[in-house]
C-alpha positions as CSV (number, residue, x, y, z in Angstrom):
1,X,31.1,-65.1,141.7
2,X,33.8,-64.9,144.3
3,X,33.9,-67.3,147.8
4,X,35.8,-66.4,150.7
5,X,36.2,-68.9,153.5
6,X,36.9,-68.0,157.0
7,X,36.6,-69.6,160.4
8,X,38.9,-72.5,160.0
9,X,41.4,-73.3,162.7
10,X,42.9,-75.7,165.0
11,X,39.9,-77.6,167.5
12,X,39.7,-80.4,170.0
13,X,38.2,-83.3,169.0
14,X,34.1,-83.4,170.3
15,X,34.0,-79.7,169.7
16,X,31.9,-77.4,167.3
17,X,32.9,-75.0,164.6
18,X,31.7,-72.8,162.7
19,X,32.8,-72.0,158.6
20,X,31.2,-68.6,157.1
21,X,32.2,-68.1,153.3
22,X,31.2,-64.8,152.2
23,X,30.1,-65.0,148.4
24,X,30.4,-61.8,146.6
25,X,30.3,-60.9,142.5
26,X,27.4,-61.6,141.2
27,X,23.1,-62.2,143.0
28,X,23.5,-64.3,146.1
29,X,19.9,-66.1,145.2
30,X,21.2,-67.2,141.5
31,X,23.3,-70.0,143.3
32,X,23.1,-73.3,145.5
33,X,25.5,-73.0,148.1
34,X,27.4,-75.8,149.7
35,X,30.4,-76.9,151.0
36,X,33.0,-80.0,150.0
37,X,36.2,-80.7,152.3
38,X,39.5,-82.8,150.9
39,X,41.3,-84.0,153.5
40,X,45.4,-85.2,152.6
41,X,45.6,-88.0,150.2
42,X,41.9,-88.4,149.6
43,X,39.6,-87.8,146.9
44,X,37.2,-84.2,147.6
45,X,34.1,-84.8,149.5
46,X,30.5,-83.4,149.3
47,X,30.2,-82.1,153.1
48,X,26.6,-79.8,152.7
49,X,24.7,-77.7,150.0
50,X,21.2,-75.7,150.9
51,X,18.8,-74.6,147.9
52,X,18.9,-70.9,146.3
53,X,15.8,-69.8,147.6
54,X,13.6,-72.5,149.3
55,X,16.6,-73.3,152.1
56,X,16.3,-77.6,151.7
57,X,19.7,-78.5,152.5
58,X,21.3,-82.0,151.9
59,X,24.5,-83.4,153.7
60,X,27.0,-85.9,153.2
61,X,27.0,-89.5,154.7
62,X,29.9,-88.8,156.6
63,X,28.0,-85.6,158.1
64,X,24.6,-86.5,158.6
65,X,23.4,-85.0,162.1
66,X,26.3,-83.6,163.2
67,X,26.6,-80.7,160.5
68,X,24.0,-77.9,160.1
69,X,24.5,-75.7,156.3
70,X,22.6,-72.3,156.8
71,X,22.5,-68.7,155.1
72,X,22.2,-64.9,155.1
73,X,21.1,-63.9,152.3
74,X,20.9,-60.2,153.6
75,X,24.9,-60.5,154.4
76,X,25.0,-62.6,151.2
77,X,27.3,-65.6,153.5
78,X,26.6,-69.4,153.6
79,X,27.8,-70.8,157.3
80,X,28.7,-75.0,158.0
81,X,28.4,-75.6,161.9
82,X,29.6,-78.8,162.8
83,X,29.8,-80.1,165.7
84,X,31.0,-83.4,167.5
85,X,33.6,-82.9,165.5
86,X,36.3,-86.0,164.8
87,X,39.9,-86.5,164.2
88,X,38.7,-87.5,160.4
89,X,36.8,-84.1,160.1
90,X,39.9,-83.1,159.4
91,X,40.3,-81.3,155.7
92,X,40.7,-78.2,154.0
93,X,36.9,-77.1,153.6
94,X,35.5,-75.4,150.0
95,X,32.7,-73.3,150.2
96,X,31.0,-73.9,146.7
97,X,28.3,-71.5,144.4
98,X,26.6,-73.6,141.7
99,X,23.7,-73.1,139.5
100,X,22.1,-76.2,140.4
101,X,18.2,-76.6,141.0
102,X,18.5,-78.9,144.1
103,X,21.7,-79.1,146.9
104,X,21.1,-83.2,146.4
105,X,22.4,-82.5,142.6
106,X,25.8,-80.8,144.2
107,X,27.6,-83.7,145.4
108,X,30.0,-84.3,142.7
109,X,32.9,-82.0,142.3
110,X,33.6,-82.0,139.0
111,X,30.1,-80.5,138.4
112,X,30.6,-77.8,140.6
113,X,31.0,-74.0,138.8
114,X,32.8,-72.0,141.3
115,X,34.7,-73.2,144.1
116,X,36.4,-70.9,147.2
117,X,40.4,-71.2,148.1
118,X,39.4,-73.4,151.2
119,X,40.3,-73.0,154.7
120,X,42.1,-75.7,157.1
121,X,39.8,-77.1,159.5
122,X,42.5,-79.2,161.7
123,X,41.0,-81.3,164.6
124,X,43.3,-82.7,167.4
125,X,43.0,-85.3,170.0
C-alpha cells in the first residue's frame, strides 16, 4: 500500500490545519489508519489512528481534544485536523496503514507496516 501526505505548511500558532494522506495500492478497509509526527531531535510520536471499518479513533496524550482523525473511504484518504495548534506541534507528520485490529494497538512505531514520506507541519509564533 502506498501513503501520500499533503497539506503540511507553515501556520500561526492557535490556528487549524488540516493533513489528507491519500492511501493507494491495495483495499482501503484492510487497514487502520493513523498518523505519527517526529519533530527534530525527538523520538517518533503516535499523533491519531481510526479503526478499518467501525471508525473508533484513538489519539495521543499530547493531542487529546485538539485533534480530530477522520476518513473517506469512497476517496480512499485519511485527514488529521488539528487545531489550537502550538509551537511544539511542530514535526514532520507520517500518515500510517497497519493491519491492526484496534487504532489503540497503533501507537508504537516500530509495529507499524507501512508508513508515508511525511510532510512538514511548521508552526510559528
Amino acid at each position: 500500500v502506498q501513503l501520500e501526505e499533503s497539506g503540511g505548511g507553515l501556520v500561526q500558532a492557535g490556528a487549524s490545519l488540516r493533513l489528507s494522506c491519500a492511501v493507494t495500492g491495495d483495499t482501503f478497509t484492510n487497514y487502520a489508519l493513523g498518523w505519527f509526527r517526529q519533530a527534530p531531535g525527538k523520538e517518533r510520536e503516535f499523533v491519531a489512528a481510526i479503526s478499518r471499518s467501525t471508525g473508533n479513533t484513538h489519539y495521543g496524550d499530547a493531542v487529546q481534544g485538539r485533534c480530530t482523525i477522520s476518513k473517506d473511504s469512497a476517496k480512499k484518504t485519511v485527514f488529521l485536523e488539528m487545531d489550537h495548534l502550538k509551537l511544539d506541534d511542530t514535526a514532520v507528520y507520517y500518515c500510517v496503514a497497519d493491519r491492526s485490529l484496534a487504532p489503540a494497538l497503533m501507537t508504537n512505531p516500530d509495529q507499524i507496516d507501512y508508513w508515508g514520506q511525511g510532510t512538514q507541519v511548521t508552526v510559528s509564533s
